[in-house]
N, C-alpha and C positions, 0 to 999 in steps of 0.2 A: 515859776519861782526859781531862781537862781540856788544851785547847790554850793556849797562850802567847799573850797578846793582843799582837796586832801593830798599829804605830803605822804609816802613810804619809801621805805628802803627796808629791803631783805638779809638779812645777815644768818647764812646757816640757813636752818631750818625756820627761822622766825622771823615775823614781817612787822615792824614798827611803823605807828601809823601818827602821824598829831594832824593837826586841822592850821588854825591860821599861818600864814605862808612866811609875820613876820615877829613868830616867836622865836625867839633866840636860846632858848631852852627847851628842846621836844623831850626832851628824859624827864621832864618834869610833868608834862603833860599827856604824852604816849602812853596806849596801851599796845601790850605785847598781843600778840596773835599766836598759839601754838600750833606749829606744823605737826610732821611727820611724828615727832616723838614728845608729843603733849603734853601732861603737866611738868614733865622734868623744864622744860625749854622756857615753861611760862613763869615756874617758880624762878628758872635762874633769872629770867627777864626782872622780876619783880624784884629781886635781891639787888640788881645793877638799879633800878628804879628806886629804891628806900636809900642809895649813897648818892644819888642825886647826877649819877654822869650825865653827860653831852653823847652827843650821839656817836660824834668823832670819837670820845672814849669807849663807850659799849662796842663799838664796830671793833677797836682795836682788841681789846679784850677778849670776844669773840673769836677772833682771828688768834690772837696767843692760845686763847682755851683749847681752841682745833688741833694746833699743832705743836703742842707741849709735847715734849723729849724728855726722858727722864735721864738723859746726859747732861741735861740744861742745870747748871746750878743757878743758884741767885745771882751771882755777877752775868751770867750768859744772859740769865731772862731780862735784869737790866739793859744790857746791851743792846737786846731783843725789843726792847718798850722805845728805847732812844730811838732806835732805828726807824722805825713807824713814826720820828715826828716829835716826841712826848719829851719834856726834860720838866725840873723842877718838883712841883708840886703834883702837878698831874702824871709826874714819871711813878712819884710815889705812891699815888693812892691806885692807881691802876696794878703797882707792883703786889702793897701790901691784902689788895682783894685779889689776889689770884695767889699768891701764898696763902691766904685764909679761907679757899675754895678747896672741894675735894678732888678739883682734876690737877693739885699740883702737892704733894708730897715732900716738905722739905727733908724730914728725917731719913725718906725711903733714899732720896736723891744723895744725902752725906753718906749713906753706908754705902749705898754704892761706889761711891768713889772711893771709901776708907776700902774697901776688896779691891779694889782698882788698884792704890798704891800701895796694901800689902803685897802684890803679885809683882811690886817692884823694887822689895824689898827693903820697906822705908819705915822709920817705928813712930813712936808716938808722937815725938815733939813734932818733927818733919810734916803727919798728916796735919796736926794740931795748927800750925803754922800756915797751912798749904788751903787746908780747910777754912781758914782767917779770910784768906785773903781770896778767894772764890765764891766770898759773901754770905757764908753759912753765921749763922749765932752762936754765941756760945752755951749755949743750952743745948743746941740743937747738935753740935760740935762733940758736946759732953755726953750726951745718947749714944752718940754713934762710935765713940770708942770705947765705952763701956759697954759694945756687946762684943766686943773682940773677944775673944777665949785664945786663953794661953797658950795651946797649940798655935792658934794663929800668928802669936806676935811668934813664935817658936819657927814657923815654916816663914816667915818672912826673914828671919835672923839667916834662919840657911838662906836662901835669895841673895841678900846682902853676902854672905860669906863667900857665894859664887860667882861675886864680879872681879872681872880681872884688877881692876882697883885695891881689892882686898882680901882674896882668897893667897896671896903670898907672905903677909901681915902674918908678925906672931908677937905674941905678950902687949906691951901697952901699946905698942903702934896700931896693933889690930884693934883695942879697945875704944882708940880713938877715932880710929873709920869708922866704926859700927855707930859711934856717937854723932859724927856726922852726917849720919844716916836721920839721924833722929832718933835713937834708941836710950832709953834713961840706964843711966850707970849699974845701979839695981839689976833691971833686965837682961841686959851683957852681961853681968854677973851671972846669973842664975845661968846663962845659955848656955856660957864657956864650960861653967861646973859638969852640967848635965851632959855635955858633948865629949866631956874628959873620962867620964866615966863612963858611958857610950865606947871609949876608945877600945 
């Protein structure tokens, strides 16, 4: 008796398996095999299985899951999805289940970067703006500078204060470099006070 030719591909540590040669859907049909590192591998299998990919998607996915950077923000890992192939719809659902997986951290990924350009001497608006546009949310935007502590925005002000740009600056002209920084009016306020008194 003739056997059923069996299709696989290996991704990682887990072997995808389906059977007739002229399904066009194996993620619908596939079952995961757990390698090396056993339920974890079969559970994520079954979680890409219950959103219904194609196998070309789970592969990519896979491949992003492996080699997530947490330099990577959301516009990178987009960038990261296009480049393997994927635009539109399929760019998106591949994006949104790997932001809603625990091997990708959006909040851990925005404070990172908001230390990043505190250390560059840049204030709120500036991250706020910068943050926008490197694909973070505003939620996720609004965590991440609400755990700034006032020392900090305070050691970034100095930073700012030490670029040749604006450490020669006095009275409104200095106010307004530091605003172009992205610092709120408020905050240059208080800095200036505190650094006068300091004197």
């Amino acid at each position: 008796m003739k056997e059923k030719a069996q299709k696989h591909v290996t991704v990682g540590n887990v072997t995808y398996m389906w059977g007739s040669p002229d399904n066009r859907n194996p993620a619908s049909s596939h079952h995961a095999q757990a390698g090396a590192t056993g339920d974890q591998d079969a559970e994520q299998a079954t979680d890409l299985l219950s959103e219904d990919f194609s196998l070309e998607e789970q592969t990519a996915i896979r491949r992003l899951e492996s080699s997530l950077s947490g330099t990577w923000t959301p516009g990178r890992l987009k960038t990261k999805i296009a480049s393997l192939g994927f635009s539109g719809e399929k760019a998106e659902r591949i994006f949104r289940h790997i932001v809603r997986s625990d091997s990708y951290d959006t909040l851990w990924v925005a404070t990172r970067e908001v230390g990043r350009r505190l250390k560059k001497g840049q204030g709120e608006q500036r991250l706020q703006m910068e943050l926008k546009a490197a694909g973070f949310d505003d939620a996720v935007i609004s965590q991440a500078l609400q755990a700034v502590s006032e020392d900090e925005w305070h050691e970034a002000l100095d930073i700012a204060m030490q670029s040749s740009s604006i450490r020669s600056k006095e009275g409104p002209a200095l106010k307004q470099a530091l605003a172009r920084r992205g610092f709120s009016s408020s905050r240059i306020q208080s800095f200036l006070k505190q650094r006068q008194e300091n004197v």
